[in-house]
N, C-alpha and C positions, 0 to 999 in steps of 0.2 A: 349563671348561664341563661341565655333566652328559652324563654317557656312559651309556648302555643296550648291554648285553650280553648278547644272546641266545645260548642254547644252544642248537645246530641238530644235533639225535640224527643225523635223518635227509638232512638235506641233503648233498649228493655234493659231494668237490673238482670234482671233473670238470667242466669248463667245458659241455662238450654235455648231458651228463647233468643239468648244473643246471637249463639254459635249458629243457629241455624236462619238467623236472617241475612245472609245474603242473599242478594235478587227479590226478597221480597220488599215491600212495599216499607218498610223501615229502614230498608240500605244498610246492613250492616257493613257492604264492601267500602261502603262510605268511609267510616273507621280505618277498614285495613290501609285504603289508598292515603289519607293522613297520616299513619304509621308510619309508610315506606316511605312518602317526599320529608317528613318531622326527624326520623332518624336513620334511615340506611344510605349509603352512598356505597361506590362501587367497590368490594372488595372488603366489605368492616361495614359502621355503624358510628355515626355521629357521638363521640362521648362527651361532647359539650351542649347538648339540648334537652331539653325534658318538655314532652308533650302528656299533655291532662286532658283526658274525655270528660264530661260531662254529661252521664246517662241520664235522661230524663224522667223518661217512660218507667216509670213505680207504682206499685203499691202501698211505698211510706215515705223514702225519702229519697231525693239522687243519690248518684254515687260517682264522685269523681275517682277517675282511675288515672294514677301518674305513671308514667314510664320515662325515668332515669336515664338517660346514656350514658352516664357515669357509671354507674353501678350495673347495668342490665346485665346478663347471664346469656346464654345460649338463647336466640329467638326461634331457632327451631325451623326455619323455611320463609319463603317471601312470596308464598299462595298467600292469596287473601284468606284463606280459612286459615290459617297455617299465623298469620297476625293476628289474626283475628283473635285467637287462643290468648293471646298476651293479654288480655283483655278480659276473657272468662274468665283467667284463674284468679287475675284480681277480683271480679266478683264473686267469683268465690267464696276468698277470704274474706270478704266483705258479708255477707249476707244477713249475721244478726248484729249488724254495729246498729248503734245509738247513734242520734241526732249531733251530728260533729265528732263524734268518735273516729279514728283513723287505724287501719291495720297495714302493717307490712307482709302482704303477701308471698314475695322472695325477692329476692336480691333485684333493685330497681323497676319493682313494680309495689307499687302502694293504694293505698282506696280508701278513702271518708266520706262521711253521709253527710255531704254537703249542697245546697244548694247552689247556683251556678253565682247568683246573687252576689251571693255570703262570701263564698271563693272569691270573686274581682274584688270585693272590699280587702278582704286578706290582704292580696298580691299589692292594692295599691297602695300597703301599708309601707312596704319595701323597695319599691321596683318601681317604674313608669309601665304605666298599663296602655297599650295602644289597641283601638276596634276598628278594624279592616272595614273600611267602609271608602264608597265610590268617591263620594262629596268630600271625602277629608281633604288633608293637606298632603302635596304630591310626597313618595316616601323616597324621592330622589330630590328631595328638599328638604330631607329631615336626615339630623345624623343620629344613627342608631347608634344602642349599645348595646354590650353582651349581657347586659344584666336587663332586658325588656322585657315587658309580658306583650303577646299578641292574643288577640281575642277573634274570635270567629264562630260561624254558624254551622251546621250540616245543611242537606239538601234544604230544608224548610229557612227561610230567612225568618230572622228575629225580626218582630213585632216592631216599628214604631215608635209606641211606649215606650220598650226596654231597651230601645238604642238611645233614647232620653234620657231614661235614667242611667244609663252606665253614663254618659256625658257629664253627667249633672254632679256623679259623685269621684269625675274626674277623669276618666277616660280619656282620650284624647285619637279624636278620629284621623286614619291613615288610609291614603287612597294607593294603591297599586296600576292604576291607570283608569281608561274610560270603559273597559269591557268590565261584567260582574261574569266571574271567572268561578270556579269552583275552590272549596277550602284546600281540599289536596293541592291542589297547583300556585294556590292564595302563600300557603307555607313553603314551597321550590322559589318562588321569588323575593320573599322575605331573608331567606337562607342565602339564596346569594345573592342578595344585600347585603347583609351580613357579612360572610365571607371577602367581599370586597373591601368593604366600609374598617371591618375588624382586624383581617389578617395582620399577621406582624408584617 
């Protein structure tokens, strides 16, 4: 299934500190609005995508948090605090894991102490890795599949450097047109790409 992997600068492991940043200056609504375009659609919940945050903001290690559509359980509400929660409770269960350790927090949410780095080398072990970037190749030029990873930033854009090097170890840059658009909205157009390109 296609995966979306946000890169979250600013968002905290910290279970308390997550929950309560929205509107503050770390955006955790950032998160929620990725949730809701990565897996809700009208009436149910996408069960063929999985979207992975990428907390940044630690005291030891990130923590990528995955949420399943295959597996997910009751979401609970489509408040941003109310997504947002999918999120805490994998960190949660996360909180004393070791460096690449991974814990299943409940039924299609999961969390490992991974770097964002480390992660994209993973995924490109498998998968075609694409990074949403302006300058790539148009994605109405390129044929997708169900099995992609998409790569993306939050509010803060990634560095220069580390657009290099995910290139470098195989990335392969994907443009969505000439405007730089926000990640939420970056994932509703990919999706239906997707949807078009895929459907039976």
């Amino acid at each position: 299934m296609p995966e979306f992997i946000l890169r979250a600068h600013a968002a905290s492991t910290d279970p308390q500190r997550l929950a309560a940043s929205i509107g503050d200056e770390s955006h955790g609504e950032y998160l929620a609005h990725c949730i809701l375009n990565a897996l809700l659609i009208s009436k149910g919940h996408r069960d063929d995508t999985r979207l992975t945050l990428v907390l940044e903001n630690s005291a030891d290690f990130s923590r990528a948090v995955t949420l399943d559509g295959a597996t997910l359980g009751h979401i609970g509400g489509t408040t941003e605090a109310a997504l947002l929660q999918l999120v805490v409770r994998g960190l949660r269960a996360g909180l004393q894991l070791r460096k690449e350790e991974s814990r299943t927090a409940e039924p299609g949410i999961t969390v490992q102490a991974i770097s964002f780095e480390h992660l994209v080398r993973d995924r490109l072990q498998t998968a075609p890795v694409y990074l949403l970037e302006p300058g790539g190749i148009p994605v109405r030029e390129t044929r997708l599949s169900v099995d992609d990873v998409y790569l993306l930033s939050d509010h803060i854009p990634m560095q220069r450097k580390a657009i290099k090097s995910l290139l470098r170890i195989g990335a392969r840059p994907l443009s969505l047109g000439p405007v730089m658009l926000h990640a939420s909205q970056c994932i509703t157009l990919v999706q239906n790409e997707l949807d078009w390109q895929c459907s039976n």
